[in-house]
N, C-alpha and C positions, 0 to 999 in steps of 0.2 A: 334453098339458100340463095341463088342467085336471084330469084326476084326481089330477094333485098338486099340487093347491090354487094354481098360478099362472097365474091368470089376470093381465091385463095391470094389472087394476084392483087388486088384491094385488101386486103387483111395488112400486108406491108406496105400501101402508100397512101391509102387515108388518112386524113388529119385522124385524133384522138375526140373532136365532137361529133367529126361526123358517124366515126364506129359506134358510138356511146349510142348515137339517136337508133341505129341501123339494129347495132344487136340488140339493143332494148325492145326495140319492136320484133326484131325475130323472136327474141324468146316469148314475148307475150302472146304472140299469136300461134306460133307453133308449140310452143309447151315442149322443146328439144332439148331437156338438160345436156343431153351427152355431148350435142352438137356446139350447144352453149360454151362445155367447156372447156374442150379441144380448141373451141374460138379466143377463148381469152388465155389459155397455155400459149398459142401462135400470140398473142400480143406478149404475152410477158417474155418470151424468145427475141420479138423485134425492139421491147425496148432495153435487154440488154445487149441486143445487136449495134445498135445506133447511139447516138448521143444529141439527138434533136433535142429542142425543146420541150418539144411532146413527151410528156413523161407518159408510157402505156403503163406501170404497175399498177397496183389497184384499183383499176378500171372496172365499174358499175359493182361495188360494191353490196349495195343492196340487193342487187340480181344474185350474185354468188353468195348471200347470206339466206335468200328467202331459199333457192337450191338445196341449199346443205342442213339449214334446220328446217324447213318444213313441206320439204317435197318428197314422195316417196326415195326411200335409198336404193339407186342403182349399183351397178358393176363400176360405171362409168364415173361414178359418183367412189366408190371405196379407189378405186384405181390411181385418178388424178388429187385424190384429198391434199395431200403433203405441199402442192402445189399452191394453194391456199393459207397456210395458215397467217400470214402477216394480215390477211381481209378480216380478221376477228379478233375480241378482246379474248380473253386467256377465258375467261367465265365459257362466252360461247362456243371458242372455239374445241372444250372439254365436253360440250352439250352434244357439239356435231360429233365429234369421235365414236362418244357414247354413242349414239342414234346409229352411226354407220357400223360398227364394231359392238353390237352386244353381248354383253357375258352371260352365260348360262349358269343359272342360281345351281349349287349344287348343296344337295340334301342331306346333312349326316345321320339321322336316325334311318332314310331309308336303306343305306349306307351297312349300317347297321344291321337293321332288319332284313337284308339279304344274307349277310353273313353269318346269322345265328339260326337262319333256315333253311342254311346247306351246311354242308361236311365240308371238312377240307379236301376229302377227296372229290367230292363233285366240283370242285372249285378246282382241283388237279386237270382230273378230265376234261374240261372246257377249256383249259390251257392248252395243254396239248392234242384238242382238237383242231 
């Protein structure tokens, strides 16, 4: 991280173009979601800290959209989501949820077909095993 000039102490006194140039290149050469987004949680902290001119909110938008919809889904990534959501239109922002948060389809005949191929007492037993 520090070969490209962001250290934590720079995260709060860079101007707002220079971070943009800086983490833009960090992420594209290193591929560090995670690092990416801890990076721009710490900006959205400094610009509700301050009252500069520099607005830090929605800072490289399209970095935290290509992240969310089409980069593998980390930890790091389900973790800080909630942090995000004003970076996307209400469409994309249900796409990312979806993607990070999948629902597992559940079956009702197999459902079914379990239950009319056991007793209720085998069904006892496995309870109270």
């Amino acid at each position: 991280m520090e070969e490209y000039g962001l250290t934590r102490q720079k995260l709060f006194t860079l101007k707002r173009g220079t971070l943009e140039k800086r983490l833009r290149t960090y992420y594209y050469e290193t591929k560090n979601e995670k690092a990416t987004i801890e990076m721009l949680i710490a900006l959205q902290v400094r610009d509700e800290l301050t009252s500069e001119a520099d607005n830090f909110s929605h800072m490289l938008r399209s970095v935290v959209s290509r992240i969310f919809l089409h980069r593998r889904t980390t930890k790091a990534m389900r973790r800080f989501y909630h942090y995000f959501t004003e970076y996307f239109s209400e469409k994309d922002w249900q796409s990312s949820v979806t993607k990070l948060f999948p629902v597992l389809t559940y079956n009702e005949e197999t459902a079914e077909e379990f239950v009319s191929q056991t007793s209720g007492e085998d069904i006892l037993r496995v309870a109270e095993s």
